[in-house]
ZAFIGU-77256 format. One record per atom (N, C-alpha, C, CB): x, y, z; residue in three letters; atom name. Coordinates in pm, 1 decimal. Glycine has a CB too. Layout:
N
<r c1="X" c2="Y" c3="Z" resn="ALA" name="CA"/>
...
! end
This chain:
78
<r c1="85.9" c2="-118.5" c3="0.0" resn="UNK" name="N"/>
<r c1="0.0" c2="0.0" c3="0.0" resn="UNK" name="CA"/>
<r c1="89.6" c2="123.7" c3="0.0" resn="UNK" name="C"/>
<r c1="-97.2" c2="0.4" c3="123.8" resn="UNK" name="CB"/>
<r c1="99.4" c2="213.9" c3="-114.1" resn="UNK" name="N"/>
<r c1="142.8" c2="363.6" c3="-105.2" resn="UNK" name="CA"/>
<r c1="66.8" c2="493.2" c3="-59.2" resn="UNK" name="C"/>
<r c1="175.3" c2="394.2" c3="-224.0" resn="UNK" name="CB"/>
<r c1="70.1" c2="532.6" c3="11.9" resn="UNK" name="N"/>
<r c1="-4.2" c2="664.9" c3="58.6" resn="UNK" name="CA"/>
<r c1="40.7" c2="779.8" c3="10.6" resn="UNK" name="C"/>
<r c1="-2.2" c2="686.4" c3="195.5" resn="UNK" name="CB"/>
<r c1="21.1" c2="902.2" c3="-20.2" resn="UNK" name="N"/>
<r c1="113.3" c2="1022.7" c3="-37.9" resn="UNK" name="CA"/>
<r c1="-27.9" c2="1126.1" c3="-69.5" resn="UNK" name="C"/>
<r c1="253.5" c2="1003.7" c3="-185.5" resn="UNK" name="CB"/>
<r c1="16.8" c2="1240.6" c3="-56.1" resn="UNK" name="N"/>
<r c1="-91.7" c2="1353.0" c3="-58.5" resn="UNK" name="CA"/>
<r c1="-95.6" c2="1432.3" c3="-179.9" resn="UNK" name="C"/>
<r c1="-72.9" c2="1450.8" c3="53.4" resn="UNK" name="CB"/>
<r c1="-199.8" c2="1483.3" c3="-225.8" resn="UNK" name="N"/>
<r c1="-254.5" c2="1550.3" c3="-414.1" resn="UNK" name="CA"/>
<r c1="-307.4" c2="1671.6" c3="-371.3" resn="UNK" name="C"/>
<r c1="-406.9" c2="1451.1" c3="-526.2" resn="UNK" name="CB"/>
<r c1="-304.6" c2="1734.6" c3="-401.4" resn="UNK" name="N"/>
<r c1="-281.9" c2="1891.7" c3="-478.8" resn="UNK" name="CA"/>
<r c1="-437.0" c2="1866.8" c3="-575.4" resn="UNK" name="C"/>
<r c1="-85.5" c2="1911.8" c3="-609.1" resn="UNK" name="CB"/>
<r c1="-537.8" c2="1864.7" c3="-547.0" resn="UNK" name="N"/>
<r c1="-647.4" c2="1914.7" c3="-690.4" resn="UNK" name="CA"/>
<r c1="-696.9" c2="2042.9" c3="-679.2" resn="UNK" name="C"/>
<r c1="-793.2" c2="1825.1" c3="-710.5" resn="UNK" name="CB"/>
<r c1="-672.1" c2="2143.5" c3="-822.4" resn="UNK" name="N"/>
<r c1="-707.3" c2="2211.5" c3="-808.2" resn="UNK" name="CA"/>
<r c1="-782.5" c2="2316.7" c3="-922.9" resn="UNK" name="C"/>
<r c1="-632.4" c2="2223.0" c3="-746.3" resn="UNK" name="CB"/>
<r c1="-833.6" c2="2203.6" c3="-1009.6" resn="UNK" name="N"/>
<r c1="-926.8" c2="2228.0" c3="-1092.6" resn="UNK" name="CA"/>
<r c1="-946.3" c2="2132.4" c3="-1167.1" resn="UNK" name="C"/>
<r c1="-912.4" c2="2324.6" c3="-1154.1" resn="UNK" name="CB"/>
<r c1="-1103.9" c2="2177.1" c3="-1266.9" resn="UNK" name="N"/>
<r c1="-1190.5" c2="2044.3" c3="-1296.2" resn="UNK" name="CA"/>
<r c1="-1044.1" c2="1976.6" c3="-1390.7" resn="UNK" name="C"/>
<r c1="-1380.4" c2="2078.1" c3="-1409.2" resn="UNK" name="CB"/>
<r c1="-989.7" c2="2043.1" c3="-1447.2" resn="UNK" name="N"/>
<r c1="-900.7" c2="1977.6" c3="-1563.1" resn="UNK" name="CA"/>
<r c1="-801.9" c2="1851.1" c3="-1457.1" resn="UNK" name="C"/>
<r c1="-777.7" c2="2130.6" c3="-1658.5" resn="UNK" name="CB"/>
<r c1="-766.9" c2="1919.7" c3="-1344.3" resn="UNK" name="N"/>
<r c1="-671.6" c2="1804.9" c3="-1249.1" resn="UNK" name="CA"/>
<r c1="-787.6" c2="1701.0" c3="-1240.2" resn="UNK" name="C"/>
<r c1="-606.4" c2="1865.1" c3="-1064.5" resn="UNK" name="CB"/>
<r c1="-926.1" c2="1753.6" c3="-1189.1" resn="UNK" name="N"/>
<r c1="-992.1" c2="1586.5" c3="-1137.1" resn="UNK" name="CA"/>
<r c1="-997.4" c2="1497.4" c3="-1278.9" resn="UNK" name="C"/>
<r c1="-1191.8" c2="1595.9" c3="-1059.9" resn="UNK" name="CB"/>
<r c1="-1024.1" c2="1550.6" c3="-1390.0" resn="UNK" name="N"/>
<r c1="-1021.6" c2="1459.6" c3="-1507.9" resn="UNK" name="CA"/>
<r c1="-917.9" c2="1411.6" c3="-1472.3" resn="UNK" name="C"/>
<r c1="-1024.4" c2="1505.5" c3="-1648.4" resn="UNK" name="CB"/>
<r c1="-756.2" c2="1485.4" c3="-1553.3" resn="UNK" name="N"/>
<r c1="-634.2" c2="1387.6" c3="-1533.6" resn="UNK" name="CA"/>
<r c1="-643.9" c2="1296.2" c3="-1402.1" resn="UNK" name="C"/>
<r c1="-495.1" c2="1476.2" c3="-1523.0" resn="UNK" name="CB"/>
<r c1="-644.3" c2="1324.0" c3="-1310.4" resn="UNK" name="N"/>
<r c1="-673.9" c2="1196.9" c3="-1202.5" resn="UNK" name="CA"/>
<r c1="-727.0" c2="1109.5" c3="-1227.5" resn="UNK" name="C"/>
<r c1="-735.5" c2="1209.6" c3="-1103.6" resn="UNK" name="CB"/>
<r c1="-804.7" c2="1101.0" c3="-1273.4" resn="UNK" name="N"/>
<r c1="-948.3" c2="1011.1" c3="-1280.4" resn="UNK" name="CA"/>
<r c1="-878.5" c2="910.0" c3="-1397.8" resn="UNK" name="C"/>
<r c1="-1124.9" c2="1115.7" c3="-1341.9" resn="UNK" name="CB"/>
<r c1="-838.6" c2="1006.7" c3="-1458.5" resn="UNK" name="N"/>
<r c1="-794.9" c2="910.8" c3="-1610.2" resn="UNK" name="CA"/>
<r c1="-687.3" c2="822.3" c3="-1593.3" resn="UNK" name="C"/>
<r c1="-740.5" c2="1003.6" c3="-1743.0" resn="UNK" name="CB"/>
<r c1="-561.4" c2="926.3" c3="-1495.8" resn="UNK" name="N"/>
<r c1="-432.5" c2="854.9" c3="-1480.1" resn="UNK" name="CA"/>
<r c1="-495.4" c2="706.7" c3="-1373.9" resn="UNK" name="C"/>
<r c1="-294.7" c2="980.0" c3="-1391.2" resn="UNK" name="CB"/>
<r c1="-591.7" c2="737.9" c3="-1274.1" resn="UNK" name="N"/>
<r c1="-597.0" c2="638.9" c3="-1186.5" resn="UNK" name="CA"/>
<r c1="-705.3" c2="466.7" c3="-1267.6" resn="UNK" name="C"/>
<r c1="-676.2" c2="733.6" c3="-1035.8" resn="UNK" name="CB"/>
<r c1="-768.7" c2="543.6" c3="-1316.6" resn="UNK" name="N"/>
<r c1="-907.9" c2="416.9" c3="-1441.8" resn="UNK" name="CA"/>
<r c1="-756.7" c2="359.2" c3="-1507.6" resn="UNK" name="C"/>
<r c1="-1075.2" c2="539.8" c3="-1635.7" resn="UNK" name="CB"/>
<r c1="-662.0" c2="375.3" c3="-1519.2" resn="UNK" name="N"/>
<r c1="-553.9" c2="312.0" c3="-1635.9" resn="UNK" name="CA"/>
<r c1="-505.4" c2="173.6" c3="-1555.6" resn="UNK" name="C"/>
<r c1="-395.0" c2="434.4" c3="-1676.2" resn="UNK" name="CB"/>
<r c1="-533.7" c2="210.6" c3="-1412.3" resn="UNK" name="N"/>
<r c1="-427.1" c2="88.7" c3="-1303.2" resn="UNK" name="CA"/>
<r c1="-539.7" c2="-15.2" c3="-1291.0" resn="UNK" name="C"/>
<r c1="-363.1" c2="154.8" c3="-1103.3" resn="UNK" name="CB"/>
<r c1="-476.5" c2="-118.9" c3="-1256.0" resn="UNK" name="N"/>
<r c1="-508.1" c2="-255.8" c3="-1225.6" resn="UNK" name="CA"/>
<r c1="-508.1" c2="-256.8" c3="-1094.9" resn="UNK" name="C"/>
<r c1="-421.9" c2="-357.0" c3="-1279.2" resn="UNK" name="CB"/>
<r c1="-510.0" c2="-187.6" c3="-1023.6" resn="UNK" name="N"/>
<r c1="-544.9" c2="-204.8" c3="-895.0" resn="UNK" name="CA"/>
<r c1="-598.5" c2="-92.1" c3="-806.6" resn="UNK" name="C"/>
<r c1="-442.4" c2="-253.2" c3="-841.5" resn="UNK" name="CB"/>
<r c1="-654.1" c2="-106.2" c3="-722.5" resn="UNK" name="N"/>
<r c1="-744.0" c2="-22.5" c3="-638.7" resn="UNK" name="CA"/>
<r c1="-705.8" c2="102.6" c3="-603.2" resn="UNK" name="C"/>
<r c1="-771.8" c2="-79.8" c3="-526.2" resn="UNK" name="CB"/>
<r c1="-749.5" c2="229.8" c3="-640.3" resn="UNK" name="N"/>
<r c1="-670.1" c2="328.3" c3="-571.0" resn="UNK" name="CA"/>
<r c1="-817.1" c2="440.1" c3="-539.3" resn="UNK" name="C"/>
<r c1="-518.5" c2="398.0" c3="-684.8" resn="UNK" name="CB"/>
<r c1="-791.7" c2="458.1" c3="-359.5" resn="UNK" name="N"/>
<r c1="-862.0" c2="591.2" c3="-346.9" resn="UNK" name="CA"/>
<r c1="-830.5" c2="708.5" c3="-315.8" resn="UNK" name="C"/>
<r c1="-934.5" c2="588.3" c3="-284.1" resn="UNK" name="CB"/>
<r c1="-934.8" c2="819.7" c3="-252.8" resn="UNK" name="N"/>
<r c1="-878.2" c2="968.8" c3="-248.1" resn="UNK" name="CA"/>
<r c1="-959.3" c2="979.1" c3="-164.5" resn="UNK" name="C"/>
<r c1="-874.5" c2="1077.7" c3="-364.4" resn="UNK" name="CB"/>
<r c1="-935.0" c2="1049.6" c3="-19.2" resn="UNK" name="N"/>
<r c1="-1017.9" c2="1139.1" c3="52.5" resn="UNK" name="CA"/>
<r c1="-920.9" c2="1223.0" c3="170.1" resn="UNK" name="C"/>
<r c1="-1143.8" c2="1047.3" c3="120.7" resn="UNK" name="CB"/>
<r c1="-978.1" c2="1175.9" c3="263.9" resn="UNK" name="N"/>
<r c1="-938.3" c2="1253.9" c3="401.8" resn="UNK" name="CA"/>
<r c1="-962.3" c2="1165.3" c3="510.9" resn="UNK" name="C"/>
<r c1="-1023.4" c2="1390.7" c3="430.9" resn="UNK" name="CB"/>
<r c1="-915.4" c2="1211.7" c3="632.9" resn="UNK" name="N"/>
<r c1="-926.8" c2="1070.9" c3="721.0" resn="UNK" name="CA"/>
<r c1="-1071.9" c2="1054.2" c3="768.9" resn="UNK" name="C"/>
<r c1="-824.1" c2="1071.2" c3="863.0" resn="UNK" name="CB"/>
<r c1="-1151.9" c2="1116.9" c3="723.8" resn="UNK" name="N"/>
<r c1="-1334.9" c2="1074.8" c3="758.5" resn="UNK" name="CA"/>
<r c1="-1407.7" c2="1009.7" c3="617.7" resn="UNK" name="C"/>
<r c1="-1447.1" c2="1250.8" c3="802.8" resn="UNK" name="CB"/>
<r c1="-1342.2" c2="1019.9" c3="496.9" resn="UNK" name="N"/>
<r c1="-1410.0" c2="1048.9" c3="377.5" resn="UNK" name="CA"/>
<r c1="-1351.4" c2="990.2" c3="274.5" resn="UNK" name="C"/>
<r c1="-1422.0" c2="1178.7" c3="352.0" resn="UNK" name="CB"/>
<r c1="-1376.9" c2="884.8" c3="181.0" resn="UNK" name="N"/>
<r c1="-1258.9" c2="848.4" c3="76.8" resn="UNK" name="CA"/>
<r c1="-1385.4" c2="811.8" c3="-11.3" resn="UNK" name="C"/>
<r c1="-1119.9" c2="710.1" c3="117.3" resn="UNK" name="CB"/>
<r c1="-1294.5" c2="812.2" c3="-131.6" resn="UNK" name="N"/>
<r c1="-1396.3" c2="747.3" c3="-275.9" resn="UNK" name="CA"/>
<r c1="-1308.4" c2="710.0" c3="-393.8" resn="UNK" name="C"/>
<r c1="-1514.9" c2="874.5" c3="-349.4" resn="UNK" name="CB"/>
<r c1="-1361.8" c2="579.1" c3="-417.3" resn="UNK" name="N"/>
<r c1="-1272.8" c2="524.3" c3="-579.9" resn="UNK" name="CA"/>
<r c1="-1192.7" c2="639.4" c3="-684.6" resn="UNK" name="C"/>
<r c1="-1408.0" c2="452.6" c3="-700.9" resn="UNK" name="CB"/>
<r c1="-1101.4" c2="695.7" c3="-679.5" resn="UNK" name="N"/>
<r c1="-1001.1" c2="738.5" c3="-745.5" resn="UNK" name="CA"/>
<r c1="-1027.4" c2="685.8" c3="-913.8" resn="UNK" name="C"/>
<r c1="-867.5" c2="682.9" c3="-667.7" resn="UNK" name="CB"/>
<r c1="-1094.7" c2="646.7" c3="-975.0" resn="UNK" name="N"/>
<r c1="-1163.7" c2="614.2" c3="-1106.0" resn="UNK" name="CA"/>
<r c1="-1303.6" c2="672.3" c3="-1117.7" resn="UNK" name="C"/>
<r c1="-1173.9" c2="462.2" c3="-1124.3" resn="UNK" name="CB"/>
<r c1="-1394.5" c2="683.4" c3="-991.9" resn="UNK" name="N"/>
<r c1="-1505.2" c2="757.1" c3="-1028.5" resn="UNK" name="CA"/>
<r c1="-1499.0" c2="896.9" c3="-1055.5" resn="UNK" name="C"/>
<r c1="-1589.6" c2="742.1" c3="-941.8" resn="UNK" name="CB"/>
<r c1="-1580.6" c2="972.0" c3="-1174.3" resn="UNK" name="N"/>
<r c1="-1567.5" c2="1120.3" c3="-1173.3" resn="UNK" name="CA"/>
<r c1="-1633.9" c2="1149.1" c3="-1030.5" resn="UNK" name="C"/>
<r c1="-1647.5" c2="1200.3" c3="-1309.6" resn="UNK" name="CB"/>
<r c1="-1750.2" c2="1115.4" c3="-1050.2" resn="UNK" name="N"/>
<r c1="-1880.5" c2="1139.4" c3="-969.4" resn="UNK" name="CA"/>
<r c1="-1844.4" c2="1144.8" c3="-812.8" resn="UNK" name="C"/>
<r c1="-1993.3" c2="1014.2" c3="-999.1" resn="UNK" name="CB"/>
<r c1="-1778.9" c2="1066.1" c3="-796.0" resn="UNK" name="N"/>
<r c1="-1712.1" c2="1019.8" c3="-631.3" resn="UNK" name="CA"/>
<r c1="-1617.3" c2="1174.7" c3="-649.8" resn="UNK" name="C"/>
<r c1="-1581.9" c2="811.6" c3="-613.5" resn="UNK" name="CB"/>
<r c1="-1536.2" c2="1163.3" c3="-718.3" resn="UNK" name="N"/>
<r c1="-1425.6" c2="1261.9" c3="-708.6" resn="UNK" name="CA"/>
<r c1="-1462.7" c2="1412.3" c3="-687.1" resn="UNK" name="C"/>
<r c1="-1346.6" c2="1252.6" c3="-833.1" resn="UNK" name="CB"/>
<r c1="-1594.6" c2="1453.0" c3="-746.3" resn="UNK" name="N"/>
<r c1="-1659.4" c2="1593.7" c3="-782.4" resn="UNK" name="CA"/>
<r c1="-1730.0" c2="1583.4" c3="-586.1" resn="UNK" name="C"/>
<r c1="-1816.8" c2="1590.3" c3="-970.9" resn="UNK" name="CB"/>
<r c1="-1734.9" c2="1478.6" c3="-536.3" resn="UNK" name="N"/>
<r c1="-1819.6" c2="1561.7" c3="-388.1" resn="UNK" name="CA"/>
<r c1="-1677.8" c2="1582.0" c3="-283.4" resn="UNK" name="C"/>
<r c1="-1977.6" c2="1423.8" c3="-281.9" resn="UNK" name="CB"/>
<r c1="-1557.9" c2="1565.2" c3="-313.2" resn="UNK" name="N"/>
<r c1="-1455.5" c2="1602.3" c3="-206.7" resn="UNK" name="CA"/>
<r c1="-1398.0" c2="1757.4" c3="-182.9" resn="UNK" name="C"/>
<r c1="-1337.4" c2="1518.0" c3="-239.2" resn="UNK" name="CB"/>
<r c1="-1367.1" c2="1779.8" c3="-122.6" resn="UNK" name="N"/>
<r c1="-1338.4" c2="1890.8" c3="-49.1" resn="UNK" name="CA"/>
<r c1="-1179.2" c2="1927.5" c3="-121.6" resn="UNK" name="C"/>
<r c1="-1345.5" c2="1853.7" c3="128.6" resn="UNK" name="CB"/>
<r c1="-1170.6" c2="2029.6" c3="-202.1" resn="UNK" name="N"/>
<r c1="-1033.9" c2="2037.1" c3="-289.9" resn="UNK" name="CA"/>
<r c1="-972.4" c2="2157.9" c3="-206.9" resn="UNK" name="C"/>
<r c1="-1054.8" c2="2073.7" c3="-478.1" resn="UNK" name="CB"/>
<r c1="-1010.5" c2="2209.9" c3="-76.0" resn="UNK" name="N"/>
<r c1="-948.7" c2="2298.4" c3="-0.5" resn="UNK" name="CA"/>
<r c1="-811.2" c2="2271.7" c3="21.8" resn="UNK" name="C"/>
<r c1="-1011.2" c2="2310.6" c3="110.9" resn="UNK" name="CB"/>
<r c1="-796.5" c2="2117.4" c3="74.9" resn="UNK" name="N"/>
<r c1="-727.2" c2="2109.2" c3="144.5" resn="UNK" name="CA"/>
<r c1="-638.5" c2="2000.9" c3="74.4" resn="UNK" name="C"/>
<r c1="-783.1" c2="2098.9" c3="261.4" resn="UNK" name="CB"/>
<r c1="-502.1" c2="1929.0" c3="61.2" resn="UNK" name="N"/>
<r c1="-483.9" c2="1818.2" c3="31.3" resn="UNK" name="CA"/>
<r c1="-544.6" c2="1696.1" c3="103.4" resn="UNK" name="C"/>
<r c1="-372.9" c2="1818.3" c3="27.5" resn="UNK" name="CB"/>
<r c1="-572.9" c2="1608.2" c3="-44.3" resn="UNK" name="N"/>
<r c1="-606.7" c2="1474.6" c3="-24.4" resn="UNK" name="CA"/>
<r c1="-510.3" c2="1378.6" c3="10.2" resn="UNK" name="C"/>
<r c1="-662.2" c2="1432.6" c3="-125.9" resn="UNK" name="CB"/>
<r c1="-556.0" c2="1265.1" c3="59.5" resn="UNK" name="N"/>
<r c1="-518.6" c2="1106.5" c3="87.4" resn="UNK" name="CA"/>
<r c1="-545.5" c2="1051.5" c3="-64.5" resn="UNK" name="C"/>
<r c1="-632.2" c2="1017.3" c3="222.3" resn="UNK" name="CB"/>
<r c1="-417.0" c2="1030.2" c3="-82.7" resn="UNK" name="N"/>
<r c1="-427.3" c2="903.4" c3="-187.2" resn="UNK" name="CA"/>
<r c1="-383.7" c2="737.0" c3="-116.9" resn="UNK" name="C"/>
<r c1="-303.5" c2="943.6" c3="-326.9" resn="UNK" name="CB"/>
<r c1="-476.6" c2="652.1" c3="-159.7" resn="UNK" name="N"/>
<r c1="-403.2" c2="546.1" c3="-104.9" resn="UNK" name="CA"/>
<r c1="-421.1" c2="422.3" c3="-252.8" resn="UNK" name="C"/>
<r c1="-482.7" c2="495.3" c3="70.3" resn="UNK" name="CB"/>
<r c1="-268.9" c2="398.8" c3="-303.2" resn="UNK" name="N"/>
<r c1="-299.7" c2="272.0" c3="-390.5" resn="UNK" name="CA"/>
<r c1="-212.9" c2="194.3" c3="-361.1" resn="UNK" name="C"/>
<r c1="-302.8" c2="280.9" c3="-534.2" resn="UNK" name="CB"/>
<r c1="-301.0" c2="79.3" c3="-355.2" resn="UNK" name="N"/>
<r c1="-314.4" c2="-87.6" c3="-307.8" resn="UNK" name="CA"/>
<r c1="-238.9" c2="-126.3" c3="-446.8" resn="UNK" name="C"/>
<r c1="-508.7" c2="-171.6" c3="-282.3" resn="UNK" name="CB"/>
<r c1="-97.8" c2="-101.6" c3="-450.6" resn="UNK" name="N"/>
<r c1="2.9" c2="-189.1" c3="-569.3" resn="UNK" name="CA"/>
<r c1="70.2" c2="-262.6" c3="-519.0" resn="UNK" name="C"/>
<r c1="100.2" c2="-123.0" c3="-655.0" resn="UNK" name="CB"/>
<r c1="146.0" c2="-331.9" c3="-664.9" resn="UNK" name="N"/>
<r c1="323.8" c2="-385.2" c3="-627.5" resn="UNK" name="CA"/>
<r c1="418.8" c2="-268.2" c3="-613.9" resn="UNK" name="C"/>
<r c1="403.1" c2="-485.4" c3="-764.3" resn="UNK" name="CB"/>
<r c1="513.6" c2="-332.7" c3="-594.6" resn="UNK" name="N"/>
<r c1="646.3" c2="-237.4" c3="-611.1" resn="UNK" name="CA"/>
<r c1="622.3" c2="-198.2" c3="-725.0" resn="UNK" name="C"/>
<r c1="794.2" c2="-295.0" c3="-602.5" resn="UNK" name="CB"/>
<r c1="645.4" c2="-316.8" c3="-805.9" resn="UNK" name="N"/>
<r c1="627.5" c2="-300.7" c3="-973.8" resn="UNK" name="CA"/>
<r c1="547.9" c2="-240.4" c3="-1042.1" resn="UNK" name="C"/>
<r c1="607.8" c2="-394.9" c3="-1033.5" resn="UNK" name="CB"/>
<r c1="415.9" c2="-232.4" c3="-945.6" resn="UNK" name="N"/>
<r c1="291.8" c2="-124.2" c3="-1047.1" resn="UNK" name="CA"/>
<r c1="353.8" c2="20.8" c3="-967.0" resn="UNK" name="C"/>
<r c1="51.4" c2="-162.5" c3="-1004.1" resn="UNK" name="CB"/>
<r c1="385.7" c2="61.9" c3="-861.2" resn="UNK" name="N"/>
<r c1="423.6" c2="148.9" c3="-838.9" resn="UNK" name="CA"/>
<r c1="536.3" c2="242.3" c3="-906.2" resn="UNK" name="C"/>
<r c1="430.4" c2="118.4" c3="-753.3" resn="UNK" name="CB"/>
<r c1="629.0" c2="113.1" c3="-978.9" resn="UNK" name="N"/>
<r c1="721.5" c2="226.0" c3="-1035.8" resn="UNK" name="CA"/>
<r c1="672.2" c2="294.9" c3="-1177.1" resn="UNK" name="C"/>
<r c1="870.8" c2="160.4" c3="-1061.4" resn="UNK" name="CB"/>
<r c1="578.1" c2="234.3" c3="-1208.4" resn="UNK" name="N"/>
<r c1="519.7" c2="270.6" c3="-1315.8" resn="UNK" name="CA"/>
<r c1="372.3" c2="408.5" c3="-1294.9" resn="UNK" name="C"/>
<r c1="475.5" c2="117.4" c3="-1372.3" resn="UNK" name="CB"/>
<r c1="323.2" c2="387.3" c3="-1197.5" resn="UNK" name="N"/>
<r c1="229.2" c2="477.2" c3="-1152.5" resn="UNK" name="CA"/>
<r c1="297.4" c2="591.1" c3="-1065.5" resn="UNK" name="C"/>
<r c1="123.3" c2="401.2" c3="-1075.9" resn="UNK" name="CB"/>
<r c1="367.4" c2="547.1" c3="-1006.4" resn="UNK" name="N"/>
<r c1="396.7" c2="691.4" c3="-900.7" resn="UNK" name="CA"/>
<r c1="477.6" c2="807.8" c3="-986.3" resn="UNK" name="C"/>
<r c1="513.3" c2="646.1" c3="-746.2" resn="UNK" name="CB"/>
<r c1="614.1" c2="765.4" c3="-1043.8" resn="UNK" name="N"/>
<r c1="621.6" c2="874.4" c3="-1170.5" resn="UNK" name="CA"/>
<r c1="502.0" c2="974.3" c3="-1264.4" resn="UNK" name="C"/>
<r c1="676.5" c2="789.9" c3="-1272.0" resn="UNK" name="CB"/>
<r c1="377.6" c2="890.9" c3="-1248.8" resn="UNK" name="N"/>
<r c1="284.9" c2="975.2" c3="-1369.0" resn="UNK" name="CA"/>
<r c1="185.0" c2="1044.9" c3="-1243.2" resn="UNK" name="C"/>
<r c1="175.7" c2="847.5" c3="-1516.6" resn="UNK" name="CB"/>
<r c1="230.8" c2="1063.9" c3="-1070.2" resn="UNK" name="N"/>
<r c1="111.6" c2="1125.3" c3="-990.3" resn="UNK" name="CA"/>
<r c1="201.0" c2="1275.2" c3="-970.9" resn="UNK" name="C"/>
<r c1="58.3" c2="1024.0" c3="-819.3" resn="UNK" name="CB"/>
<r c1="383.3" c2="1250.4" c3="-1007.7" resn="UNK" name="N"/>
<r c1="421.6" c2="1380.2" c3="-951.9" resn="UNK" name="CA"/>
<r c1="361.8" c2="1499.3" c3="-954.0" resn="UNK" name="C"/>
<r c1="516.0" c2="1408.4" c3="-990.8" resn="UNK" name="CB"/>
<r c1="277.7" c2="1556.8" c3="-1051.4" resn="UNK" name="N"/>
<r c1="238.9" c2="1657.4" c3="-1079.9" resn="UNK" name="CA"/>
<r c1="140.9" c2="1695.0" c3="-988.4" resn="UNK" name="C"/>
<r c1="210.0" c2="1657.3" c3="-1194.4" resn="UNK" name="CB"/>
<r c1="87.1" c2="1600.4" c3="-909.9" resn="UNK" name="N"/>
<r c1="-63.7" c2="1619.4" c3="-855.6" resn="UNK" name="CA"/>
<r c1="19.8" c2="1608.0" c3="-706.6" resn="UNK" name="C"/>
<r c1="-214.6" c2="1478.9" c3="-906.1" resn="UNK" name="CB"/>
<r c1="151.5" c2="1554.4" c3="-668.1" resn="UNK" name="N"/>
<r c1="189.9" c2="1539.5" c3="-543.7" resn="UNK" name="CA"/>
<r c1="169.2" c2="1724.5" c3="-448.6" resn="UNK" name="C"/>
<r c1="365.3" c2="1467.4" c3="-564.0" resn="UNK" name="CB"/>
<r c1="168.7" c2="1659.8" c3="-337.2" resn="UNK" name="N"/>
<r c1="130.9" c2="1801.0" c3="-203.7" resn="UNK" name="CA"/>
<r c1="282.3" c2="1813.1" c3="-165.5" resn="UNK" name="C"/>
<r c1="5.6" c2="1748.4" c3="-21.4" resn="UNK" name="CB"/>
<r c1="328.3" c2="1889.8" c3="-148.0" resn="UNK" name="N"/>
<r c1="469.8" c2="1964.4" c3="-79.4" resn="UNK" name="CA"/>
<r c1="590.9" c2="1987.6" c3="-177.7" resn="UNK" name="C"/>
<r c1="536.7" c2="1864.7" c3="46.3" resn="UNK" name="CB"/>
! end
């Protein structure tokens, strides 16, 4: 499991999210520590709170990770 925090901060970021995350083979969500939703749904993605940074959490390998975490830099928090 990788955790790390996203930066959304307009409709164009929740698309790219949505798109970069629908591409993986494995489970990935987004919220806050009361609140999370499938990281592939638009619909889920449009009711979160973009004030603040999100929780990402995806359930990979090492191996899907080296391939996914390179394409989240842009959306990374700090």
């Amino acid at each position: 499991m990788r955790e790390f925090l996203i930066n959304i901060r307009s409709f164009q970021d929740v698309q790219d999210f949505v798109n970069l995350a629908s591409a993986q083979e494995f489970p990935i969500t987004v919220g806050n520590d009361s609140y999370s939703v499938s990281a592939s749904s638009f619909m889920g993605m449009f009711t979160l709170d973009y004030s603040n940074d999100l929780k990402v959490k995806a359930n990979c390998t090492d191996e899907q990770w080296l391939r996914f975490g390179p394409e989240t830099k842009r959306f990374q928090a700090g």
